[in-house]
N, C-alpha and C positions, 0 to 999 in steps of 0.2 A: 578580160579576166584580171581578177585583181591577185597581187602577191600577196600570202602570209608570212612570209620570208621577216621581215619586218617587226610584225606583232609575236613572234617564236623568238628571236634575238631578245623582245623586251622580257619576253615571260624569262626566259633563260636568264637573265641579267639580274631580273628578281629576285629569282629563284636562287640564284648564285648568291645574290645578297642577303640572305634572310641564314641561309646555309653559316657564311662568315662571319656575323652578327652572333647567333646561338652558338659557335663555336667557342669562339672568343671571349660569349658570357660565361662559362662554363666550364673552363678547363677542369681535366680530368686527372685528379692527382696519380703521381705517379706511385704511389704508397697507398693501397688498400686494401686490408688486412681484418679479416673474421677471427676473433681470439674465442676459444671457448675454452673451458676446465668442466671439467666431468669429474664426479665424485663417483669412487670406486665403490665404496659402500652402499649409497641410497639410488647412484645414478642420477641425480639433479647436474642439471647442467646450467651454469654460467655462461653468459656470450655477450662482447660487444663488438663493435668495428670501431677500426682504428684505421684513419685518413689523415697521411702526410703529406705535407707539399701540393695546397697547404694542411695545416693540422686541421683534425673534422674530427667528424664521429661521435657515438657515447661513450670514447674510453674515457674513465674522471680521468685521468694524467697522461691525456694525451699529449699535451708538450714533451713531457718527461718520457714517455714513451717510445715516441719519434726519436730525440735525440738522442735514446740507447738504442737503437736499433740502425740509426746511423753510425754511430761508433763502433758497431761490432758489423756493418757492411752488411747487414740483412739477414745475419746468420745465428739462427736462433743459438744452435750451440756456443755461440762465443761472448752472449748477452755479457754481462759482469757480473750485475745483479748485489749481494750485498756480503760478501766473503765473513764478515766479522757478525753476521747474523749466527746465532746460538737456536737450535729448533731441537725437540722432544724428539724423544726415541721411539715415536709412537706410530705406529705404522695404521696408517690411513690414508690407503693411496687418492692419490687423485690421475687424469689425463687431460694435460694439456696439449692443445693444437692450434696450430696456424695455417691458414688457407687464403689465397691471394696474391699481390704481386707489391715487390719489391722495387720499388725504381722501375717499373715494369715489365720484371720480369717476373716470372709464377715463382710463387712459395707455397711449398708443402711438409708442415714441420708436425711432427707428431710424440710427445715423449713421458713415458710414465715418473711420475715424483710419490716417496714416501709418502708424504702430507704435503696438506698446504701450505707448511712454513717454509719446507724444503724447497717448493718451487718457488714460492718470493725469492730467497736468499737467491737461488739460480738466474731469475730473472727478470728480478726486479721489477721496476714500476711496468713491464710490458704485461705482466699476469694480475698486477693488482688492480683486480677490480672485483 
């Protein structure tokens, strides 16, 4: 009788190979992030993804995006955004939200803005899209 002892070790060895291979092609940023704005008025909705580490995705400024979200630790409320921006008194809401993981951890960020100038000013190239 013959052993398959043998030919199971090589399959397995393959198999393990092919596993470490595709792993290693592929890492999985640790930063990925669905941004959408929703407009209060019409209900259109804006969305793109945003992949840090490394930077990916359709956000147009995703460089710039990353690295304000790194400086405020992942915390939407604490973006910086553009303090010396000047916006109309015109109320036109929008909703912005964040879905995803941060350094990977989950993010759940959800938060109404007068208009759209108001949520730039708040947060910067993270919502400009």
């Amino acid at each position: 009788m013959k052993s398959t002892l043998p030919l199971a070790v090589a399959a397995a060895t393959v198999a393990g190979l092919g596993l470490a291979s595709a792993a290693d092609a592929a890492p999985t940023p640790p930063t990925r992030i669905f941004l959408t704005i929703t407009s209060g008025a019409t209900g259109d909705v804006k969305e793109v993804y945003l992949g840090c580490g490394p930077t990916g995705g359709n956000h147009p400024r995703a460089e710039s995006a990353c690295v304000a979200l790194d400086e405020a630790g992942g915390d939407f409320d604490r973006l910086e955004g553009q303090a010396d921006m000047m916006c109309p008194m015109i109320y036109e809401p929008v909703v912005a939200e964040a879905q995803g993981t941060f350094d990977n951890v989950p993010v759940g960020w959800k938060r109404e803005f007068g208009n759209a100038c108001e949520l730039n000013a708040k947060t910067g190239t993270v919502f400009a899209f």
